[in-house]
C-alpha positions, 0 to 999 in steps of 0.5 A: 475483522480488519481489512488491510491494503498493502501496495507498493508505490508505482513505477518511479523514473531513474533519469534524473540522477541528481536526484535522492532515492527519496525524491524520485518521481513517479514515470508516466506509466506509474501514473497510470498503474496507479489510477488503474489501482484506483478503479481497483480499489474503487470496483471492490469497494476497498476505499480506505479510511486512513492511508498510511504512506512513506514521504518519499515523493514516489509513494506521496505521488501514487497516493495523490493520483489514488485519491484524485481518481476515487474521491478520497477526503479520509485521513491520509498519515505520512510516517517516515518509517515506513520509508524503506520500512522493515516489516516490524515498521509496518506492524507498530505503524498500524497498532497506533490506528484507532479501533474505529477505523475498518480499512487502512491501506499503507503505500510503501517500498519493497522489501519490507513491505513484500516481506511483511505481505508474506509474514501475514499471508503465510505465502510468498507473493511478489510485490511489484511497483503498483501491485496491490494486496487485499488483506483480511484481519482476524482482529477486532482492534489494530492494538492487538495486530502482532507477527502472530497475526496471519490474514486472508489475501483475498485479493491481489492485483498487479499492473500486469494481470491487470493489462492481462484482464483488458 
């Protein structure tokens, strides 16, 4: 068994419009959503081995606050394919992972990344800016992970339902 944390980057800023898609930079309530994920992650003992994250700097960004608010010293991967990624993206991406490596999160962008959550969860579940999946794999090695892969959600937190629980 595999566990898989997918989760969209958090909220970014549209303001600066001289800035690429690529460049933009989180706002301050992304800032916040994510290290409210942090505690998420950290409270369900979900800290990942390895990261896999988009180089778009919203992503780097919400995977820096993450893993300054948890103490993260694993592997952190940048793949440019998983910028704006197609749910295949996210299934090659992962059958590279080494099969020692229990629990991989992949910080990326919408719709790929909620289209592949709903590939493997066999349900439609929105994704938002900073929401969070917890996934559980049926597979021993990431090499055998294909579209016929289904997983367990066992967990799913967004900003919001995180508010709604304070």
């Amino acid at each position: 068994m595999k566990t898989l944390l997918l989760m969209r980057h958090a909220k970014s800023s549209w303001k600066d419009e001289g800035l690429s898609d690529h460049e933009r930079l989180l706002k301050k309530r992304g800032r916040k959503d994510a290290k409210n994920m942090a505690k998420i992650i950290q409270k369900n003992d979900l800290v990942p081995d390895l990261i896999l994250c988009s180089p778009a700097i919203r992503a780097v960004e919400t995977v820096e606050v993450i893993t300054e608010t948890i103490g993260y010293e694993n592997e952190i991967t940048y793949l440019e394919a998983l910028y704006m990624g197609e749910p295949s993206d996210f299934v090659e991406a992962l059958k590279t992972v080494d099969k020692h490596i229990e629990k991989v999160m992949i910080v990326a962008h919408n719709p790929g990344l909620e289209a592949y959550l709903q590939i493997i969860d066999g349900e439609i579940e929105s994704l938002p800016t900073a929401g969070l999946g917890y996934l559980v794999l049926g597979i021993d090695k990431w090499k055998d992970l294909s579209f016929e892969t289904m997983g367990d959600l066992i967990g799913y937190w967004t900003p919001k339902s995180i508010e709604e629980k304070s």
